[in-house]
N, C-alpha and C positions, 0 to 999 in steps of 0.2 A: 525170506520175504524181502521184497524190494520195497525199498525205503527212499521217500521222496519231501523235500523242501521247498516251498514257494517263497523268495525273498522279495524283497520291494527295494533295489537297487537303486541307491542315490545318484544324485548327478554328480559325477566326478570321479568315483569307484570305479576300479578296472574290476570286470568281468572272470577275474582269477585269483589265486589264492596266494600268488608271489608277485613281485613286479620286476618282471625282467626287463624292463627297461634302463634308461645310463645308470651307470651307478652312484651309491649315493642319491640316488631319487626315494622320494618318499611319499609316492601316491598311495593315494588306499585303496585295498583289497579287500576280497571276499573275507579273509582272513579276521579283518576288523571286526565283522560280524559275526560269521558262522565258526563256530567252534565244535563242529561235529566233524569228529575227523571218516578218514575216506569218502568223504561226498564230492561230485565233479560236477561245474554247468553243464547243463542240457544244451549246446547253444551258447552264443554269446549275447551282450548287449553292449555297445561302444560309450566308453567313457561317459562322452555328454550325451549320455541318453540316460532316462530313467524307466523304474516299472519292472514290471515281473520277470523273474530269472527263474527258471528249475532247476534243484539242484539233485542228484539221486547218487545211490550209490550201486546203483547196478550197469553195467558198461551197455548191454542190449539196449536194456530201456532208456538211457541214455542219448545214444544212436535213434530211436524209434522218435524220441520226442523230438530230435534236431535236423534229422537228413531230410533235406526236402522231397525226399522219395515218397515219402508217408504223407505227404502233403496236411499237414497239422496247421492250422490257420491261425495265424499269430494277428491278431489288435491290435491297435497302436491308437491314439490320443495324440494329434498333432497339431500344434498353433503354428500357424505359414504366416509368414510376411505380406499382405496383398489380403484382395477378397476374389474368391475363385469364382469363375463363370463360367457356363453349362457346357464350353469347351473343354476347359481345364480336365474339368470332373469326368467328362466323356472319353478323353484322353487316357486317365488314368485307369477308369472303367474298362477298358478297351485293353490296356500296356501301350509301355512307350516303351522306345528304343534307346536304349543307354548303351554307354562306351562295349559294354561285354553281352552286348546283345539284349533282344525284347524280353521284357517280363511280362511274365502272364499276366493275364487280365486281376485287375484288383477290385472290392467291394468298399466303394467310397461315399460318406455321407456326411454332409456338413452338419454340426450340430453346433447349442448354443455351449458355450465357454462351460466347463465341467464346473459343480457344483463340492462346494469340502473340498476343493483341490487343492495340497499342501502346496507354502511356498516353496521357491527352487533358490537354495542357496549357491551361488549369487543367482540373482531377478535376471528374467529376461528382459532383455531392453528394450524398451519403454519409447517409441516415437510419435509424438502428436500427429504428425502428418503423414505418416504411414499404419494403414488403419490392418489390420490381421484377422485371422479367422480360426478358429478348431474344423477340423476334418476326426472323423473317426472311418481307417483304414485297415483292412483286413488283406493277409495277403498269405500265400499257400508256399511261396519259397524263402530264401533267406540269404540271400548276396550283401556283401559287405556294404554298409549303408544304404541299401537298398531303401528304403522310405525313403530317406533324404535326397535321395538322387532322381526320386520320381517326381517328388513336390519342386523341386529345382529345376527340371526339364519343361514343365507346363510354367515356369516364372512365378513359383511361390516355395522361397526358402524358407527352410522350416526352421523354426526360433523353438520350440520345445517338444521334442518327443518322449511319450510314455507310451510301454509298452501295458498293455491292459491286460491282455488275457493270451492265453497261449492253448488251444482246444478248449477242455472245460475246466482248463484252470484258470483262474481270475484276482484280478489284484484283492475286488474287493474293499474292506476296509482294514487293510494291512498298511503301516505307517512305513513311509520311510526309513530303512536300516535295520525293519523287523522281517523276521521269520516265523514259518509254522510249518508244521508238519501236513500233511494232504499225501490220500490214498495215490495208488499207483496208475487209477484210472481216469481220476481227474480230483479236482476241489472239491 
């Protein structure tokens, strides 16, 4: 039986179970949390991002949840810098063209500021005269900073991403740095 983890990925957590990075560094890993051994990310999620990770122990299904061949629709929760206008949004809806080429079209809708939404240790930064907005983004591939690079192109850098749900798997009400178990076909 293929066996599957949904974690809820802190801000500042690398996306792995060692840190190869210089030595003598001491960022946290997956490792801090999950103590099941043989499990891999499905996927990554970059440092200063938060939100749902898959984690399973079967190499297939592994591959199946990550290669954007299977086109698995990943969610995201994004606070941008700026208040977006019917351009922007259109833009994105559409795909833009970034350094490594167009991303497919994306499913973008502004919503109001997520409710229970745990703080982010350290606070986003806080500017009176530049006002922000939540977007909830849904997208079918998976390039290295891909959101970020999309909200950046239309002129709204994104200050918090949470990844929400990944198919029908979904955060939920899973805390920060916690784990559960969830079938092999979705939450």
């Amino acid at each position: 039986m293929n066996r599957v983890i949904l974690f809820n990925k802190p801000f500042g957590v690398l996306s792995q179970f060692t840190d190869k990075g210089t030595q003598g560094s001491s960022r946290p890993t997956l490792s801090a949390y999950i103590d099941q051994p043989g499990f891999y990310p499905a996927g990554r999620l970059d440092r200063d991002s938060e939100g749902l990770m898959v984690l399973t122990d079967n190499g297939a299904l592994q591959a199946r949840i990550a290669h954007p061949k299977y086109k698995r629709a990943k969610t995201y929760l994004v606070q941008v810098e700026g208040r977006p206008d019917a351009a922007a949004l259109d833009a994105l809806r559409r795909g833009v063209t970034l350094k490594d080429g167009p991303t497919k079209p994306a499913e973008i809708t502004q919503v109001e500021a997520p409710e229970g939404l745990w703080d982010r240790d350290p606070p986003v930064r806080y500017r009176k005269t530049v006002p922000d907005a939540w977007l909830r983004i849904t997208i079918r591939e998976g390039r290295n900073r891909q959101v970020r690079r999309m909200t950046a192109h239309v002129g709204l850098p994104t200050l918090r991403l949470i990844r929400w749900s990944i198919g029908d798997w979904h955060l939920n009400d899973l805390a920060p740095g916690a784990w559960r178990w969830a079938s092999e076909t979705g939450a």
